[in-house]
N, C-alpha and C positions, 0 to 999 in steps of 0.2 A: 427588680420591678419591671414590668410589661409596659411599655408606655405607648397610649394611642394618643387621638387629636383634640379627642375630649374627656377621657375618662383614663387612669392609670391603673391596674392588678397588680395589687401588693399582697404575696404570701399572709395569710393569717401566722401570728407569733403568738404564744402561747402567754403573753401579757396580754393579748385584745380577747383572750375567750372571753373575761364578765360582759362586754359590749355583744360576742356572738352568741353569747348565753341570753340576754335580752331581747337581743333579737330574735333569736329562734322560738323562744315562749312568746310572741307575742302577735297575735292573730292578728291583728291589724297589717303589722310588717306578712307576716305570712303571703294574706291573701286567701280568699276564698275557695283556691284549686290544690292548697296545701294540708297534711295529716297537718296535727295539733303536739307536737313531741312533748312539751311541758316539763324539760327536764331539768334539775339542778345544775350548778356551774360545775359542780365534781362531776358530776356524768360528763356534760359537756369540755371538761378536761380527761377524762380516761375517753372518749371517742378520738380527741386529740390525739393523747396517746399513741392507741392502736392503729392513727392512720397508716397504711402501710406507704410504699414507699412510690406507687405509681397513681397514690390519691392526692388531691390538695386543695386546700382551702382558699381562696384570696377573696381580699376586700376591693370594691371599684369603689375608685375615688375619683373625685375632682381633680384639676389640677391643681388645685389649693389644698390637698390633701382632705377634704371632709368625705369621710368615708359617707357611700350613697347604699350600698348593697355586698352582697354578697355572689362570689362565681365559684362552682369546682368542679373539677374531673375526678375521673376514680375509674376504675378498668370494669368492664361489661365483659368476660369471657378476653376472647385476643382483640376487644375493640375499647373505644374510652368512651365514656358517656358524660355529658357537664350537666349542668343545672344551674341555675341564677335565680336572685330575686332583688328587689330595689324598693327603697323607704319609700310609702305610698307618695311622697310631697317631687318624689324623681321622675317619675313614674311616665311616661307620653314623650318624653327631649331625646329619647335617639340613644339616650347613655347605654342599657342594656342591650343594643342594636350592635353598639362600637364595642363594649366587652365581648358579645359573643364571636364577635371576628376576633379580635384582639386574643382571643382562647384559642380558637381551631387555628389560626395563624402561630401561634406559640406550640398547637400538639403538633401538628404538623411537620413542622419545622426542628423540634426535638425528639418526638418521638416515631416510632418505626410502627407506625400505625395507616390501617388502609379507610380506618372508618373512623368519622366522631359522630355520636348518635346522640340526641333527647327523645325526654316523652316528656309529652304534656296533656291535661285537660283538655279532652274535646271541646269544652266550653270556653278553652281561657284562649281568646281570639288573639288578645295581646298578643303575649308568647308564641303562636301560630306566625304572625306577626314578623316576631322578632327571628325568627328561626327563620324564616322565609328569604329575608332580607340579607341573614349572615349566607346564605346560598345553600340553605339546607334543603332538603328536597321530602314531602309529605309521602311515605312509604305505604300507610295505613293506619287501621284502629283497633288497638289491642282492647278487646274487649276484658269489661269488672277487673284492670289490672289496678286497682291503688281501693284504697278503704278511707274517705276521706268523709267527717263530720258525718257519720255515719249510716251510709251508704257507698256500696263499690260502684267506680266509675271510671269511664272507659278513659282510655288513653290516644291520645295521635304520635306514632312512630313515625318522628323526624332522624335523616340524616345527611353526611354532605361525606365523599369519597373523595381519596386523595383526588384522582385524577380530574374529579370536576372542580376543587380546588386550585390546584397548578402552581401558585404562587401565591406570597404573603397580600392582601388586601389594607392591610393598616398597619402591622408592627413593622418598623423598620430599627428600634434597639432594644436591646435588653439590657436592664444594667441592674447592677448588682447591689 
């Protein structure tokens, strides 16, 4: 487990898919900046499956363990790219602000990587937001890169380099 000041990333286990299965169908939790996957809990167990071995799942919790959202990375070419989302009722309190440090301080620090990147929604301010504040840096706008509630729409290319990283910002253990 990843432990920050206000929020914990606990690996997803292959007992919490029915809750990740629920949550991923469910437009509300989604958000407005997200495709619609609608997929079965057996799909959502063979994705598990096939994760390979430099992608990964985690839930951000509370420190009271109530799971709030979802984080992951997964490799983009020789770089890693994460992604998050958080139950609409989380959603403004900083918690996804502290996961996504609590991520790039964890790639960081384990892996031999010079880049962690997102994309997001030109329009989801939030997210802009929260990338901003994890020390990511606005690169540009990928244009019609996502097909979402149907229409393609652009993207903003965030990222943060080791070197303008330097050191951990929030994780100081890791336990097991």
């Amino acid at each position: 487990m990843l432990e920050g000041k206000s929020v914990n990333l606990r690996v997803i286990d292959k007992e919490d898919l029915p809750l990740l299965a629920d949550w991923g169908n469910n437009p509300e939790y989604l958000g407005e900046y997200v495709w619609l996957p609608q997929q079965s809990r057996t799909e959502w167990a063979k994705r598990y499956d096939n994760l390979t071995a430099d992608t990964k799942w985690f839930f951000i919790e509370k420190k009271d363990g109530t799971k709030i959202g979802t984080m992951f990375h997964f490799p983009r070419g020789d770089l890693l790219e994460v992604g998050y989302m958080l139950i609409p009722s989380e959603r403004g309190k900083g918690y996804c602000t502290e996961a996504v440090k609590i991520m790039v301080d964890y790639l960081f620090l384990s892996k031999n990587t010079i880049r962690v990147q997102a994309i997001t929604d030109v329009g989801n301010i939030a997210s802009q937001k929260i990338l901003e504040k994890a020390g990511f840096k606005k690169e540009g706008t990928i244009r019609k890169s996502s097909f979402i509630r149907g229409e393609w729409r652009d993207g903003c290319l965030y990222s943060i380099l080791r070197e303008e990283w330097r050191e951990p910002k929030i994780l100081t253990k890791i336990k097991k």
